[in-house]
N, C-alpha and C positions, 0 to 999 in steps of 0.2 A: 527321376522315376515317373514311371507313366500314373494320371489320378484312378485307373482301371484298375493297379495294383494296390492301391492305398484304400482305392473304397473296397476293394476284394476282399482284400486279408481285414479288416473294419466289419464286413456282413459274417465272417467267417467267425471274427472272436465275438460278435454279439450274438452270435448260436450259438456259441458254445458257453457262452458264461450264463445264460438261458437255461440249458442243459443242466438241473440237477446234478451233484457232482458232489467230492469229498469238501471242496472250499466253499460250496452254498452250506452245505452239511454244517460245516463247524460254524462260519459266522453268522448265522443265523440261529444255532445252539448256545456260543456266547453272548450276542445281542439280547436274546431272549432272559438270558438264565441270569447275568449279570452286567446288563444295559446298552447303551448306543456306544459309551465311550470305550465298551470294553472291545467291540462289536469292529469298531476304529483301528485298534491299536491291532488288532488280530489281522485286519484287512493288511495293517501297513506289513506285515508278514509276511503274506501273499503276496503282495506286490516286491519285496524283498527275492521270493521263489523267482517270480516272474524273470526279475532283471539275472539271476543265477542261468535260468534256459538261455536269455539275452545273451547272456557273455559266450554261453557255450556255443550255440546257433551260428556268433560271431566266427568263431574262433575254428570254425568247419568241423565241429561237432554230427554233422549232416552227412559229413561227406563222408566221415567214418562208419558211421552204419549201414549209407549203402555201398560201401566198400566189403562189408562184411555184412552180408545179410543174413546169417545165423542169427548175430546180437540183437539187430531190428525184428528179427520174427520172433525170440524168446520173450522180448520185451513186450510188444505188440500181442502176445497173446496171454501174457504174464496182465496187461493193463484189460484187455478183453474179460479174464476171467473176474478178476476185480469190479467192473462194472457189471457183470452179471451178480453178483455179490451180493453188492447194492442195491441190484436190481430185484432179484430174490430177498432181501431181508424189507422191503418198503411193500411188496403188494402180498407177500404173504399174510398168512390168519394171524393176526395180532402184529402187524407191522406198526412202524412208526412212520406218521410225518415228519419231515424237516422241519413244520409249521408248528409242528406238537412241544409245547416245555417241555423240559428236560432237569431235571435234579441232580444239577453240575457244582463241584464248588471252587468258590472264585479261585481264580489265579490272578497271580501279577502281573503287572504290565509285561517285565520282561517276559513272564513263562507265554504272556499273550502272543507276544511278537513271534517267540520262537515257535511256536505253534504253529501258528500261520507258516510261517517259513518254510516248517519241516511239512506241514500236511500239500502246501505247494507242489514242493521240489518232489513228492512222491505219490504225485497227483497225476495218473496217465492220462487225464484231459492235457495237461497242459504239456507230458510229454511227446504226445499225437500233435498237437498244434507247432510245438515246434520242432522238432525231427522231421515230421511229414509235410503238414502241409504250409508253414511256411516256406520254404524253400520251393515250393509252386509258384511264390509268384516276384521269387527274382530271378532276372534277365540278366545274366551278364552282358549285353548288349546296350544296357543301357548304362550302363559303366559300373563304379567298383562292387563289390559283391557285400563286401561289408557296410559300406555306407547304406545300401539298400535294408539288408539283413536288420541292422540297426535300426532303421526309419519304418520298415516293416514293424520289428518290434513295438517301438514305441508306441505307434499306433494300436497294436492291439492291448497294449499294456492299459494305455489311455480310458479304452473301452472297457477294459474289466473292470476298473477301478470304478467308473462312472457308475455303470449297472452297478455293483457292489454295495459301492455307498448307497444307493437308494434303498436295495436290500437289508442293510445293515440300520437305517435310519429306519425302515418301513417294519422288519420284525414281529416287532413284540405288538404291534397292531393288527398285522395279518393274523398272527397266534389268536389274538381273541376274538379276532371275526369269526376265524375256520372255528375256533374252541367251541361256538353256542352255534357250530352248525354239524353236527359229524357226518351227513352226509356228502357235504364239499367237502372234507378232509379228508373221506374217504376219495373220493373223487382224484383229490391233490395226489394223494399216494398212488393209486394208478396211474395216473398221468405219467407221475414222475417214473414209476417202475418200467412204464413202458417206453418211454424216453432212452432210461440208461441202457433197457434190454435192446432197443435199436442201435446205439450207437458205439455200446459191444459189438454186436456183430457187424458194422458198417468199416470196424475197427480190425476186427478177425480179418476181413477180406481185403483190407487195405493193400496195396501195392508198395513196395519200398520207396522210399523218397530217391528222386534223381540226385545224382552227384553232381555239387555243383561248388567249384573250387573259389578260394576267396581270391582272386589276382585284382 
């Protein structure tokens, strides 16, 4: 694989895990609300989701949506409307921060992980990232389509995690910085609302992913 595609798909999932989104949302609500290690185990969820897109991505999961581009547009505008949602419920009159505590009560490890898992795998950031634009930047020319796919993954896998943990360690200390300041919180919330409202519609307009077989 070429290092053009590794640092590509690398710049691509450090936007996006940047991006406000449903899995900053929760680990940063369990971090806060019931500490670092909880914050951890939730992440390892996520990363669980993650490796679930991985296998399908593998497996020319890609190739079946733009074989059928009814499913890619329902989905795409299904994940569209969701982030406008989000986007709508954060900059409205009396929104929430992500930064903001929250009066959660504990769960178990297990119930942690599974969380993460399921808010992942129903996470249309992470279905955009790989239905779409993963599959940009493998070459069958440069040989097999899964080894790529795979190697592709991994790396962005790698990245999320990275940013995460820092996130998930950094929390509960953001929380009290923004807490004794409300006009950065208010700030944060805009930001973020405008972010999600961008990448709705950057999402709406989206093109179907190319078909690209695994041989």
């Amino acid at each position: 694989m070429s290092i053009g595609a590794l640092a590509g798909i690398a710049l691509v999932a450090l936007g996006m895990v940047l991006t406000p989104g449903p899995n900053m949302i929760y680990l940063v609500s369990r971090s806060i609300s019931q500490g670092r290690r909880a914050g951890l185990v939730s992440l390892g969820g996520v990363a669980a989701g993650f490796l679930v897109y991985l296998a399908a991505s593998c497996l020319g999961l890609t190739a079946v949506f733009a074989l059928v581009p009814e499913a890619y547009l329902a989905i795409k505008l299904a994940g569209a409307a969701y982030l406008l949602h989000l986007a709508w419920k954060t900059v409205r009159p009396g929104g929430v921060s992500v930064f903001q505590p929250r009066d959660l009560r504990p769960d178990s490890t297990r119930r942690l992980f599974t969380m993460g898992l399921v808010t992942n795998v129903l996470n249309p950031k992470a279905a955009v990232l790989y239905l779409s634009l993963l599959p940009q930047f493998v070459d069958p020319a440069e040989g097999h389509v899964m080894t790529q796919s795979f190697a592709l993954g991994t790396v962005q896998i790698a990245v999320s995690m990275l940013v995460n943990t820092v996130i998930v360690l950094t929390a509960a200390s953001l929380a009290a910085f923004l807490g004794t300041r409300p006009s950065w919180l208010r700030l944060q919330r805009y930001v973020m609302g405008t972010m999600l409202g961008a990448f709705a519609v950057k999402l709406a307009v989206d093109r179907p992913p190319a078909v690209v077989t695994a041989s």
